[in-house]
N, C-alpha and C positions, 0 to 999 in steps of 0.2 A: 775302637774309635767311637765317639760320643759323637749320636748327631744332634745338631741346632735345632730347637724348638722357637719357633719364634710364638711372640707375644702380641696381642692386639693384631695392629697395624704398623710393627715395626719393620718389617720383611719390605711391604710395600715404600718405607720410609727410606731404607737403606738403599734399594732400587733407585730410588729419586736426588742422593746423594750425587752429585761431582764425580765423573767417571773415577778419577785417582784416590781419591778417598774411597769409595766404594770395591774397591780393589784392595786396596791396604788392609781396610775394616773385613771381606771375606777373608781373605789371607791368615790373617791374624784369628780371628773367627777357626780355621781350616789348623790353624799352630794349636790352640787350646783344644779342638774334638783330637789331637794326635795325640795330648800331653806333651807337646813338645814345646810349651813355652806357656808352663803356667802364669806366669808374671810378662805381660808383654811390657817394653820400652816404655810407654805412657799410659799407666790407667791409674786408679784409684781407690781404695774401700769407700763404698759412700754405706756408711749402715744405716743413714736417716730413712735408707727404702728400704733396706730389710736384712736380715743377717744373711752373710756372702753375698752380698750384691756387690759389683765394681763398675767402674766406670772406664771402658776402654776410648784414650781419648786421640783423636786423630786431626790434623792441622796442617790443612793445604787450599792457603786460601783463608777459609774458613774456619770454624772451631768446629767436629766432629764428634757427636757421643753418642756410646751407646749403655745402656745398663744390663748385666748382665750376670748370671748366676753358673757357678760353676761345680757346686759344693753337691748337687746330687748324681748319683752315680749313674743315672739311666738318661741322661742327655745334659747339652749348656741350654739353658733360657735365653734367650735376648728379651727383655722384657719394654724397652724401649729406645726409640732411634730418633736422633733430633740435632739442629744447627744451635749452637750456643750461639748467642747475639750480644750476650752481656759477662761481663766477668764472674758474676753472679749466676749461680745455676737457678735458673724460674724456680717458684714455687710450682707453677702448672706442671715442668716435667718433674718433678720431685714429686709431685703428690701424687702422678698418674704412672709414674715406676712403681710406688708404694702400692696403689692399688692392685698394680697386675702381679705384681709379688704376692701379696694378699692372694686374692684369686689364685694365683700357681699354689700357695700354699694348700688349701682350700679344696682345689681340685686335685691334689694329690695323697690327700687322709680321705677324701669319698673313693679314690681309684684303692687305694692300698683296703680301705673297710672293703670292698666290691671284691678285693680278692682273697681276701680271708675267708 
């Protein structure tokens, strides 16, 4: 089983979620570190943030997202956690997925050269 890495301040983010969304979103979260549901009911490829990123999308109330990477073998990323307001995904969190992917990238070719 694959544990959650979260990103930034996205842990804090999903904490601050709608008791039921914030349920459904671990849950779900809890189904991909099993392998038991690689493709959940609503998400999405967004590759503008980076190769394997998704968008697991969650809708109660509100519009729920998170970004997230599943493609490396030693944990999931959540790389970010946010209320969509607009049918349009922001430029702000598309660009600040982007970066923390960036960075995950980044810090995992210095961790991998460090163990070499």
């Amino acid at each position: 089983m694959k544990p959650v890495i979260y990103c930034g301040n996205s842990q804090d983010r999903i904490v601050g979620f709608e008791s039921q969304a914030k349920q459904r979103i671990l849950r779900l979260l809890d189904k991909l570190c099993a392998g038991l549901d690689l493709h959940p009911k609503d998400f999405k490829y967004i590759g503008v943030v980076g190769a394997g990123v998704y968008e697991l999308r969650v809708r109660i109330g509100k519009q729920y997202r998170i970004f997230y990477v599943t493609k490396f073998a030693e944990a999931i990323y959540v790389l970010h956690a946010f209320v969509k307001k607009k049918q349009q995904t922001s430029r702000h969190d598309i660009e600040l997925g982007s970066q923390r992917y960036k960075a995950l990238i980044n810090y995992r070719g210095e961790k991998n050269e460090q163990e070499t």
